[in-house]
N, C-alpha and C positions, 0 to 999 in steps of 0.2 A: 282370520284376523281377530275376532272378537274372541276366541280362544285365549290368542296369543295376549291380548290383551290384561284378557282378565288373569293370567297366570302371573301374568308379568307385576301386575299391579298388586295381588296379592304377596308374593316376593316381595313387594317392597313396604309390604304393612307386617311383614312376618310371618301370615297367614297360610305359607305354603313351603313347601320344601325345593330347593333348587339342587340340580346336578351339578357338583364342585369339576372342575377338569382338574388333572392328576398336576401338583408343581412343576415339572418339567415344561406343559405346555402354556402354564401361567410365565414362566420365562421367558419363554421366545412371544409372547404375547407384547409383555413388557419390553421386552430387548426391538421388537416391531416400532412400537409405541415413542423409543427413545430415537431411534433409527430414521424415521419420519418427523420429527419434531427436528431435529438438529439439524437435518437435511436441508429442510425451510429456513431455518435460519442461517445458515453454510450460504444457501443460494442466496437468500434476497443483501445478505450484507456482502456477496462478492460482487450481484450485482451495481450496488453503490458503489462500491469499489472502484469498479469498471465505469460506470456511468453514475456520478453525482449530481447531474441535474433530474432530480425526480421528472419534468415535465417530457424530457426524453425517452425517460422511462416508459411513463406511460403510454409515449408513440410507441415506441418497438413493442411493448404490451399487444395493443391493437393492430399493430401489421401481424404479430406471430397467430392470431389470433384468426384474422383474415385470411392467414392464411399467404401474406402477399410480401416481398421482398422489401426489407429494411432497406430506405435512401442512405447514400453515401453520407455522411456529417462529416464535416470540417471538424478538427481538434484546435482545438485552445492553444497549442503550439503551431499548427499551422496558421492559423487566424493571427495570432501577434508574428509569424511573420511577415504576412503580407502586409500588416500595418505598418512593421521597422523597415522595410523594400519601399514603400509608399511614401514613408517618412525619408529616407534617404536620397529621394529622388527629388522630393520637395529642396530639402537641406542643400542639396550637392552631394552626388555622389564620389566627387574628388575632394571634398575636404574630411579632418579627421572624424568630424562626427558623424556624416554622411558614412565614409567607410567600414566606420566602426559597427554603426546601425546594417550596415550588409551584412557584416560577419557574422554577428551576431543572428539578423535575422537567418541566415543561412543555418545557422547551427538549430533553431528555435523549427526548422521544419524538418529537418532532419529528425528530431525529437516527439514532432508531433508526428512524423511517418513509422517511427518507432514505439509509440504509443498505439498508434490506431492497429498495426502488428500483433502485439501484444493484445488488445483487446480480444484481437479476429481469434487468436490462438485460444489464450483462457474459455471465449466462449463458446469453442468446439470442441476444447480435448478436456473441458471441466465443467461449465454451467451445463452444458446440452445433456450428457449423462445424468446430472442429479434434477433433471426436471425429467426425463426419460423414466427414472427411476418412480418421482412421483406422482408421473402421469401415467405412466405402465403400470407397474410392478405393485405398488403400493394398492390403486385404484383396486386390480384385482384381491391384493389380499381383505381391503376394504373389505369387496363384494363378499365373497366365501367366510370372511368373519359374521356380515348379517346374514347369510344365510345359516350358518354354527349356530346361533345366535336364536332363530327362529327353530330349526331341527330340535334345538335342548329346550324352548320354553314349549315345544310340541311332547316332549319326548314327558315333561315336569306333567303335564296336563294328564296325559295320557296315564301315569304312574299317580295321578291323584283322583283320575276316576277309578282305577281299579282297586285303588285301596275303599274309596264309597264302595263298588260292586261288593266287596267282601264283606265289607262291616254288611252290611243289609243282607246278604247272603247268611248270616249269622243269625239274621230274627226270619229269613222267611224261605224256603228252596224255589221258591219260585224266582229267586235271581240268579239260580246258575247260567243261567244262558246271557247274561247281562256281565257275568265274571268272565267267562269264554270268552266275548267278544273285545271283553277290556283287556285281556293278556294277549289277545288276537293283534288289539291295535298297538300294543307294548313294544310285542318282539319287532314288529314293522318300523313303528319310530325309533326305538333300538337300531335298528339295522340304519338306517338312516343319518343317525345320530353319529354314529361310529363311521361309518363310510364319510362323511364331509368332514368330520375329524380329522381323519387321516388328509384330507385334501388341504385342509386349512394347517394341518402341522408341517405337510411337504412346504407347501410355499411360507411359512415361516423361518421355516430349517434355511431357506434360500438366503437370505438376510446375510447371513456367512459369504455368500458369494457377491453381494452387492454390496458389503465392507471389500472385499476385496478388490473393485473394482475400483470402487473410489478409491484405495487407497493408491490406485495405480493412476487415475486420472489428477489425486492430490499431486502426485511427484512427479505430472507434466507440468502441472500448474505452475509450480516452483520453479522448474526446469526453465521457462515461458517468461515468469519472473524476473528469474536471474540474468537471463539472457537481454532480455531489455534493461536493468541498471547497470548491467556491464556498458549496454553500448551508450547510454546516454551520460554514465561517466565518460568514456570514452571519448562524446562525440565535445563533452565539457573541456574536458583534459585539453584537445586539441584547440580549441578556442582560447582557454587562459594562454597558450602558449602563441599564439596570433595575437592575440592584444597585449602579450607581451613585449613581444618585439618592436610591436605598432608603439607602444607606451614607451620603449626604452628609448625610441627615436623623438617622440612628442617631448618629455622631459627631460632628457640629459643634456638639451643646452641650460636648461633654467638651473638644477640642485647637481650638476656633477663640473668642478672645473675644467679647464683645457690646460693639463702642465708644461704642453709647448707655445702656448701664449699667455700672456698677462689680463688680453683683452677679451672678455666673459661673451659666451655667444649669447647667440640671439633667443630669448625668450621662448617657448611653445606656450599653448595654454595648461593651464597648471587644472589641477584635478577638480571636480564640482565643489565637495566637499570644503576646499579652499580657496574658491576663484578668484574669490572678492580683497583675498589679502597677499596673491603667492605672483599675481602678474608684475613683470618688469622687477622681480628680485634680483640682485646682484649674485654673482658666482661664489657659493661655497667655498671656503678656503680648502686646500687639499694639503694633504699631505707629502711632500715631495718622496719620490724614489728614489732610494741610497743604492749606489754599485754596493753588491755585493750580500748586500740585505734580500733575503727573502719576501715578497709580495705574500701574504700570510693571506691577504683578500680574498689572490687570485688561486691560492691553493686550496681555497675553502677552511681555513683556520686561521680563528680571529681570536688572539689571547689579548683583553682590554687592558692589562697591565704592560702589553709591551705599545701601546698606539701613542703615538704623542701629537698633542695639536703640533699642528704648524707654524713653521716660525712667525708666517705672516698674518698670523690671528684669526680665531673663529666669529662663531654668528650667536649671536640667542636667538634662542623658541619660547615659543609660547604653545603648550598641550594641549590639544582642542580636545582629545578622547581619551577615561581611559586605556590605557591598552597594558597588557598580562604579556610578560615573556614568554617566549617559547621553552628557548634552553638557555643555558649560560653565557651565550654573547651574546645576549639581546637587554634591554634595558627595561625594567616594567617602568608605565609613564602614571599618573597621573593629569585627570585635566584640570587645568589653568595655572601649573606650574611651571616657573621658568627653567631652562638647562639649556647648556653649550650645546653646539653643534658642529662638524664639521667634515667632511670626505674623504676619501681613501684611494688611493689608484688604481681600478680597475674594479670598483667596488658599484654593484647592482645601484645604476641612480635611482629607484625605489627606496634607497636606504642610505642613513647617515648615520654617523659616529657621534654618541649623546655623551655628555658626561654632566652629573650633577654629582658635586662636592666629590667624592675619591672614587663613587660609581662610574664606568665607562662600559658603554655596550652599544650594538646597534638597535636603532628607531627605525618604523615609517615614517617616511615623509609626510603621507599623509592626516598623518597625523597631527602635523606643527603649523605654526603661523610663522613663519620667520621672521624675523625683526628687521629693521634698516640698520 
């Protein structure tokens, strides 16, 4: 060790000569070097990924560590469901809110069971390999690099005594036997030098097969990925289309009329957004259905130059948001501007017929204050 020392320290005062390894192996050194550095980073930011509560973290840290089986956690989507189930039960489960708060809750654990899926999978078919990698594979290259590392400052030492034996060889013969034994210890740490060379180049060379493995573990990952925002659009999709329905029966007594009566129904409650101004509104004026006329609504094509208010007069609004059109039947709003409004037959009670000055397109509802 005190060899090792002193060779090393002179190396770094200039005082000695070092064995350079050939470029090839200064590459896969560095290509090591890059490979294990990214790795670490790859894992600890997938872990946050996966788990964003550091404090969790650090538990699974300490179970992996003991050696002893990670407890089940609740997800963040299971937990707000059991709160909107909890809350629904409080509300009434038979009114709109209470129902709503089911569905919803029901979708929100469905999501949270597709999360915790998702975790299980990334963490087996992606993190467990790249900590495999830097608790195996790496560790050894470690090892076999300090030992390279010790062989060559042996091998420096051994090639700096024999150059002494010779220079003094030169003023005296009485150190031939002092030259002998320093080419004696040469060819040795030579041999040595070269033999764990080769062992530290093999397991570098390896580094090619442990990109290749990750990159088969990356395109689980994805796979894993993809397959969970499929279904939690999926599990969305189906819900907007359940509070859809639920919503078209809550407010098409209040923003759609009844064209086989004069006498407007009965109120639901109107949206959060507008509670305070949309209860007990009177009925949208609609537009009657002409024999013979195409329903342009119900076909899905709304040209605003052919819609005409109703004979029996529209509403004003008032624009609480603004809102950006989609495509060219829809109306961009402005908020706290006033515009006409009025209904269509057969037309999504979510939506009215706007027109401000030659402009005609449809609005959300939710968007307006309607006026008396």
């Amino acid at each position: 060790m005190t060899v090792f020392l002193l060779q090393f320290t002179e190396e770094k005062l200039g005082q000695a000569e070092k064995t350079e390894l050939d470029a090839h192996f200064e590459n896969l050194l560095a290509r090591a070097d890059c490979t294990k550095n990214w790795t670490e980073k790859i894992l600890r930011q997938t872990e946050v990924l996966l788990q964003p509560n550091p404090s969790a973290r650090v538990e699974e840290f300490l179970y992996e560590k003991l050696d002893r089986k990670v407890p089940s956690r609740v997800t963040n989507g299971e937990l707000l469901a059991q709160y909107m189930t909890e809350a629904a039960n409080d509300f009434g489960p038979g009114t709109p809110y209470g129902k709503t708060l089911i569905k919803v809750g029901e979708t929100q654990r469905r999501l949270g069971a597709a999360e915790r899926e998702f975790i299980r999978s990334a963490s087996i078919n992606f993190l467990t390999p790249l900590r495999n990698f830097l608790e195996g594979d790496w560790r050894t290259i470690s090892k076999e690099r300090r030992i390279l590392q010790n062989r060559r400052l042996d091998l420096d030492a051994c090639k700096a005594r024999l150059k002494k034996a010779k220079a003094a060889e030169a003023k005296a013969a009485l150190w031939s036997d002092e030259v002998e034994k320093a080419e004696h210890e040469l060819r040795l740490t030579q041999t040595e030098f070269d033999r764990q060379a080769e062992v530290t180049r093999l397991l570098l060379e390896g580094i090619s097969s442990t990109h290749v493995n990750h990159l088969r573990c990356l395109h689980e990952f994805v796979e894993s990925q993809t397959n969970y925002y499929a279904q939690c659009y999926q599990f969305m999709l189906d819900l907007q289309k359940q509070l859809g329905s639920s919503k078209g029966e809550i407010f098409s007594g209040t923003f759609v009329g009844n064209t086989e009566s004069a006498s407007p129904a009965a109120a639901a409650s109107p949206p959060a957004v507008a509670a305070a101004t949309l209860q007990a509104v009177p009925t949208i004026p609609v537009v009657p259905t002409i024999v013979g006329v195409p329903n342009t609504v119900a076909e899905g094509v709304l040209n605003p130059n052919e819609v005409k208010p109703p004979a029996s007069g529209t509403r004003r609004a008032r624009v609480l948001y603004d809102y950006e059109a989609a495509d060219s039947t829809e109306l961009a709003l402005l908020a706290d501007e006033m515009i006409t409004v009025y209904s269509l037959p057969g037309m999504d009670p979510d939506w009215l017929i706007g027109e401000r000055g030659n402009q005609k397109g449809k609005v959300p509802v939710t968007y307006l204050e309607l006026l008396s």
